[in-house]
Every structure is written in C-alpha cells, then in structure tokens.
N, C-alpha and C positions, 0 to 999 in steps of 0.2 A: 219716300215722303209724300205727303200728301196735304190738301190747303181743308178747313173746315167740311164737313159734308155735305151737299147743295144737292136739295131734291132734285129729281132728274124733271119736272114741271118747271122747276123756276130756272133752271138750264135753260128750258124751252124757250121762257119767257127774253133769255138774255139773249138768245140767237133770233130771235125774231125780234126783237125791239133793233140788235144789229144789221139784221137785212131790210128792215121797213125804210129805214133811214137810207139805203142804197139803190133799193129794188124794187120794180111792180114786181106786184104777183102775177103768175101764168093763171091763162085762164086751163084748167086741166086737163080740157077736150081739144082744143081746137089753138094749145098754145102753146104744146109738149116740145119743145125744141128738141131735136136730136143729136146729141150730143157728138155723136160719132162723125155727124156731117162736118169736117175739118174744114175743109175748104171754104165751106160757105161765111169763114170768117172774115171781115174786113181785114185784107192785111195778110190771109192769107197763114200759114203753119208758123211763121212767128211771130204773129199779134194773138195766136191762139193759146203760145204758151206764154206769153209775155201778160195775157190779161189774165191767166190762170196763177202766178206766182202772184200780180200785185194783189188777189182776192187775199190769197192765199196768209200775204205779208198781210192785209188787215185782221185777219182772224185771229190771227198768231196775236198782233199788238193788243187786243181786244181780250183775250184769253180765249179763246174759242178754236181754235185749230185742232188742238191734239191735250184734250181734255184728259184722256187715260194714259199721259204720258208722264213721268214723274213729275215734281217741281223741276229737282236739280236738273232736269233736264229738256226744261223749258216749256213743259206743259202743267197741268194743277192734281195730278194725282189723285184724278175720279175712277170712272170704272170706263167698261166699253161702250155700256148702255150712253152715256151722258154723248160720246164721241157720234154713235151710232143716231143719237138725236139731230146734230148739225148736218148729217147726212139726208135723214129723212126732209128737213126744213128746207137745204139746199132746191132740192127740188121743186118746190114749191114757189119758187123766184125764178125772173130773170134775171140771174146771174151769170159769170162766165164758166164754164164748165172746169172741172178741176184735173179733167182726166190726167195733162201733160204730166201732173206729178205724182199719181197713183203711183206710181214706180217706186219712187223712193218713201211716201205717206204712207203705203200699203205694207210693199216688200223689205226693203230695205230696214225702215223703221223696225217693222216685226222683228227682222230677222238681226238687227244691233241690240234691241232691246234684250232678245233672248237668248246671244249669244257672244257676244263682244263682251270684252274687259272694262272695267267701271272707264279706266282711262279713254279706251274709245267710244265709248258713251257718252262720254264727256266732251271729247273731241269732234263728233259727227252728229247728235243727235241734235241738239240745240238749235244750228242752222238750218238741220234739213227742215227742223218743223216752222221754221222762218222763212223759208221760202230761200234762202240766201246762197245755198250750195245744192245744186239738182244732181238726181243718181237716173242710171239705168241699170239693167241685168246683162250681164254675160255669161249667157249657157249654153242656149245655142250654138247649133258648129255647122258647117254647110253636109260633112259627110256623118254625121251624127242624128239629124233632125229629134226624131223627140227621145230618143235612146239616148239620154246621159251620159249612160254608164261608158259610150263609144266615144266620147270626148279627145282629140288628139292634143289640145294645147297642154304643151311640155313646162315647165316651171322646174327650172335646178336649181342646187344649193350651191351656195355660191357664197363664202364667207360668214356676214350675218344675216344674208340674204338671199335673192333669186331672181333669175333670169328665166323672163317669160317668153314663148314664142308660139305663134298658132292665130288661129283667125276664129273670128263668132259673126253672127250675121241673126236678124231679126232683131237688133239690141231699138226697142224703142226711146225713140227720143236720146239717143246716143251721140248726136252732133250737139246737144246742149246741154251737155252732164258734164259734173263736176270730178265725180266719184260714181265707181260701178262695182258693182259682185262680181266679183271673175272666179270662174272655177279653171282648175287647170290640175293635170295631172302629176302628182310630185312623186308618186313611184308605182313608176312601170312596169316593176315586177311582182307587185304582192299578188297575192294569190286570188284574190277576189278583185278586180279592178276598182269598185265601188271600196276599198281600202285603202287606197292609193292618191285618192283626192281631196285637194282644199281648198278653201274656196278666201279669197283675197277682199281687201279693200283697193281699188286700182287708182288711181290719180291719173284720169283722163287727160291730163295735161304731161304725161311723162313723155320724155324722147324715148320715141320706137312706135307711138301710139297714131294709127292713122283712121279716119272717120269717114265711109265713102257714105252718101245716104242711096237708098232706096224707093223706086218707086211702087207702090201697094195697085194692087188692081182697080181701085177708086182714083189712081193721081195722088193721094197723098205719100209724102216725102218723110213722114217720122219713123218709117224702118230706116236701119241701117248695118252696114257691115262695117267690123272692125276688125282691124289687124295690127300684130304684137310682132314688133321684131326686138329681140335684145333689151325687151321694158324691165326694167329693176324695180325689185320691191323689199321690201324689209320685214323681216320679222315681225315686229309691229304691227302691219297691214295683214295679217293672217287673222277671219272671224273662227273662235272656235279654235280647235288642236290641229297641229298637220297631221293631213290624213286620216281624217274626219271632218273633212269637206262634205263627204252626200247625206251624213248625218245632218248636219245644220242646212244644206240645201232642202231637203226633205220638208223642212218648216217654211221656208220659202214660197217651194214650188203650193206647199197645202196649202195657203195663205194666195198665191197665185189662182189658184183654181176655183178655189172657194168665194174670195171679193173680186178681185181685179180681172177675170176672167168668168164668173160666174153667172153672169148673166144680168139682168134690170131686176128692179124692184120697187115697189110703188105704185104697183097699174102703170108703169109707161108702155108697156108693148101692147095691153090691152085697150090704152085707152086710142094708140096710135092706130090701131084695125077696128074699133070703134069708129075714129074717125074718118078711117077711109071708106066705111060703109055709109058715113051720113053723107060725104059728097058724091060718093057716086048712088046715091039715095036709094044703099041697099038695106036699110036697118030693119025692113019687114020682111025682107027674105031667110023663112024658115032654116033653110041648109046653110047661108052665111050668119042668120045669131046662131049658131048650134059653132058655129067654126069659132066667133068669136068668144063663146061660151067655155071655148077647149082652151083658150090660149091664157082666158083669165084665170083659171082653175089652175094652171100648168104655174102662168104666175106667179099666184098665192100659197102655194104648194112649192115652187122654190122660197119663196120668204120664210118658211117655215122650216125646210130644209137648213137655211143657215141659221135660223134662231138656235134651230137644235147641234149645227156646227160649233156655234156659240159658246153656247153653253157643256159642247163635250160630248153630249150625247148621240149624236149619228156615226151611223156604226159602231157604235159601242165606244166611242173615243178615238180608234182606229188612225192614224197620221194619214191615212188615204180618205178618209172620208171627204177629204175637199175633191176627188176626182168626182166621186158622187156631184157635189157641188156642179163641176164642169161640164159634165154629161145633161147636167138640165138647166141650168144656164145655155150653154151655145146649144143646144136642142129648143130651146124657147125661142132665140132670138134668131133659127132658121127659120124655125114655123109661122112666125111675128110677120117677117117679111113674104114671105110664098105665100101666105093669105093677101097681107096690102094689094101685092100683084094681081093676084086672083082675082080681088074684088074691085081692084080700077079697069082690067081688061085692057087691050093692047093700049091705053091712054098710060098704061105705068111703062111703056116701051116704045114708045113715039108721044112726042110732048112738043108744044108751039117752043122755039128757043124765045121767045116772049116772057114767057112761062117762069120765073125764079126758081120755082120751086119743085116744076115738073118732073126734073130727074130725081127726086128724091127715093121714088118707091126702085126705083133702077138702079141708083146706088146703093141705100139701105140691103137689096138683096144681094147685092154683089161683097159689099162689104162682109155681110155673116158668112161668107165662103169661109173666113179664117178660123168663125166660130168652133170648125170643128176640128183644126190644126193650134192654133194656136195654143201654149200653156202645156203642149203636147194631143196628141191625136184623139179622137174618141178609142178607136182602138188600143191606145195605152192606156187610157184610162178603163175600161174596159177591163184589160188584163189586171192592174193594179187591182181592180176592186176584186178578179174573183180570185186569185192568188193570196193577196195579203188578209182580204176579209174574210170570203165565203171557205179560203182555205184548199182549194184547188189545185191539182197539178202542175206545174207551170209549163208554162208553152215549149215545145221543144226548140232548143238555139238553132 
C-alpha cells in the first residue's frame, strides 16, 4: 500500500520545514560534526543513543522516518528516493546523529522487509521504524572473523523449536537491543555448509542470553560480545526458510557494505581535509589541493557508485556489488584521515589537553583502522568481487 504520490521536492519541503523548527543549520566547512566521535557526547555512549532514538521517535510521528516503508507498516509507501532525501537534509543540521540505529533502519529493516512473513512484518517492523524496539546483528564469531560460512553457533531441533548455543562478538550496540539477526548453524552435515544455516529473530531478553561490551580502540564501548547458552527460539522467529539462512544473509551483509559500512557522502570527508588545510593555512599548497582534490573526486565517485547500487546497475546487478560499495567507502574514510594528519603535522599527535577538540585528527585516524575489517575484510571483499563477478577461480581452501 501506499499514501497519494508526493513529489520528491515537496518531501523536501516537509523535512526541512521539520528540522528548521528543531535545528541550526551547520555551517559546511568549519561545522561538519563527526559523527563517529561518540564520546564527545554530553552523557557520554548512552545519551548518544538515547538522543538518537528520540530524533528518531520524532520523524516517525511527523511521517518522515521511513518514507519507502509500507503504510501497514508504519511508514507512507513512497520510494527510496523520497527516504534518501531526509538523509541528505539530515546532514545539513545540527542534529543528533542517527548512526545508534542504522542497525536495525538499515539492516534489519531491509532484510524483514524482504524476507519475513507478512505476520513478522507486522510484528517487528512498525516499532523498529518508531524508535520503540532497537536491533543489532549477530554474525560475527570470535574464530570465524569475516568467513561466515565458519560460523560455529549450533541451533537444534528441539520440538517446535531450537536450542541455541555459541558465542558472536562485534554485535554493535548489542547491550541496548531489543531484537537481533542471529545466524547459527541448523545442519552440520549438509554438503555445503553455507546449506546448513538460518538465520533467527532472537529476543535479547531470553534466558541464556549474556551481553559483555567491548572496548574499541577509540574507548568507545558500542562493540560487544554475546553469549548463547541453551536460548530457545520458535519457529516463528526463523527469517526466510531453514537452511537458507546465507541466502537471506546475503541481502543483509549487500545492504551492510553498500550504506551502513560504505563510507560518507555529501562532501563530509572532503569538506573535513578542506578544513584542515585552512587551519593549518595550507589551502595554497599545490601538493596538498591536489590531495584534497583526490579525496573529493574519490567522494563523488562513491555517491555515484551507490546511486548506481540503487538503482541495480553496478555490477550488472550482481548481490556483491555492495563489497564494491565497501572497498571505496572504508578506502575513502582511510585516506580522509591520513591526509587531516598529514596536513596538521605532529599538532594531530600531540595537542594542548586545553584543546576540546585536539584529538580529533588522532582519533578520526584511529577509528578508520576498522574501515577495513569491519562488514568483513578488504580482502573478502576483494575475493567476493573477483569470484562472484569477474568470474575467477576461487581461492584455494
């Protein structure tokens, strides 16, 4: 279902008459908040997700949250474009950053939408897009890292149901989720392993279920590990068929790699090594505009990249086309940082503790270390493209 057709202009009109009434504008050079800097939130990683859901709860009341998501299911049944507008606006404000719930807005969402029974659509999709029930991913595994298909958490049949056990680790924002993707392996003997798994709706709140968090090389605490002893699940909570779990993961992780993972958009990386050329008053230095020149180009050439993810066309349509996505995404946002550094010189590595804002260029590079692990390695991704797309030998096991 869907509500009348509403030009994707006067969309515009309605998200910005929404954020005018809540938010200054950033100035674009010298106002670019970084999203990624957690800590620097008053309050600390839980007023970071706590300001992030009540945005979130206003958009939703407003219509505006999740525009391309049905009516019946709580959004107005536009397109991606109209959704993809309250993204680009976002930015344009200070507002609170929405990342905490890309997890479940992104992933989760996608992957209910395209693969759950009307009934769990009905049941999960409504709140998530209200802010009112938070999700994470459970894929990860400590001895698996970006290899899936090595996944050890066991999941048995067990009446009308199943008996989970095994551990995940990386799950972000896993200590304040409602509900999570759990993949786990339901038969250990099929011929193909990637045959053999399914992937769950889990009730973070089940006995068996334990939450340690994690701390990130920055100090932030939104990784975490989790551990399943004897957690039951029902039938019910199965997205998709059993065992045909990495089929519907497949859609997930492409969706992972391609937004949630894929790198900025909207000249922030460019405009942030812009900025750091005008304070350290390098903006006429020939070799750094020529650096800052690569990074915008790199930029604009990913936004394009997922226009054409978008729309189908990269890679020919290909379900790996989002590693494409990943590979210049976290390759932007290493290069973003290794220039700021460059161009502030050892002032991005020793800073007055006076300074708020001093360590920013120290953390920002530290932080993209994951750019090229997380979502899975460059190296998989890598393989995935020349295997599945260019058609390649596969690697030998």
């Amino acid at each position: 279902m869907s509500e009348a057709p509403v030009d994707v202009d006067v969309f515009r009109k309605e998200v910005r008459t929404f954020l005018d009434s809540r938010y200054p504008l950033r100035d674009p050079l010298t106002d670019d908040r970084r999203e990624d800097i957690i800590s620097r939130t008053p309050g600390g990683e839980g007023q970071f997700v706590d300001d992030a859901v009540a945005l979130q709860r206003a958009l939703a009341e407003a219509g505006l949250a999740a525009a391309h998501v049905p009516v019946e299911y709580g959004g107005r049944g536009l397109t991606p474009a109209h959704h993809k507008v309250l993204e680009q606006e976002l930015r344009r404000y200070d507002a609170p950053s929405l990342r905490p719930l890309r997890i479940g807005m992104h992933l989760a969402l996608a992957t209910l939408l395209r693969s759950a029974t009307d009934e769990q659509k009905a049941r999960y999709v409504p709140p998530l897009v209200r802010a009112e029930q938070q999700w994470c991913q459970l894929f990860s595994e400590p001895d698996a890292g970006s290899d899936l298909v090595a996944l050890r958490t066991r999941a048995v049949r067990t009446g009308d149901g199943w008996v989970v056990n095994g551990q995940k680790v990386w799950s972000s924002y896993a200590s304040r989720a409602d509900f999570g993707l759990l993949l786990a392996c339901t038969d250990p003997d099929a011929e193909r392993p990637q045959a053999g798994i399914t992937m769950f709706v889990l009730d973070m709140a089940s006995p068996g279920v334990e939450v340690r968090p994690l701390v990130d090389i920055c100090g932030g605490e939104h990784f975490n590990e989790v551990f399943l002893k004897d957690v039951r699940v029902t039938d019910s909570h199965v997205i998709g068929e059993v065992n045909h779990g990495w089929t519907v993961s497949q859609g997930t992780l492409g969706g992972e790699r391609s937004g949630y993972m894929g790198g900025s958009g909207g000249g922030r990386r460019a405009r942030q090594v812009i900025g750091a050329a005008r304070a350290a008053s390098r903006l006429d230095d020939a070799v750094v505009r020529q650096r800052i020149a690569d990074v915008a180009a790199a930029e604009r050439m990913l936004e394009w990249l997922r226009d054409r993810y978008a729309d189908g066309s990269l890679c020919g349509g290909h379900p790996a086309a989002g590693s494409m996505m990943k590979l210049a995404g976290g390759s932007l946002e290493q290069r973003c940082a290794e220039l700021v550094c460059d161009i502030a010189g050892m002032t991005a590595q020793a800073w007055s503790a006076a300074d708020r804002d001093g360590d920013i260029a120290a953390h920002d590079l530290a932080a993209t270390r994951q750019a090229r692990i997380a979502g899975g390695t460059h190296e998989i991704q890598r393989n995935l493209l020349a295997e599945r797309v260019l058609g390649l030998p596969r690697r030998p096991s």
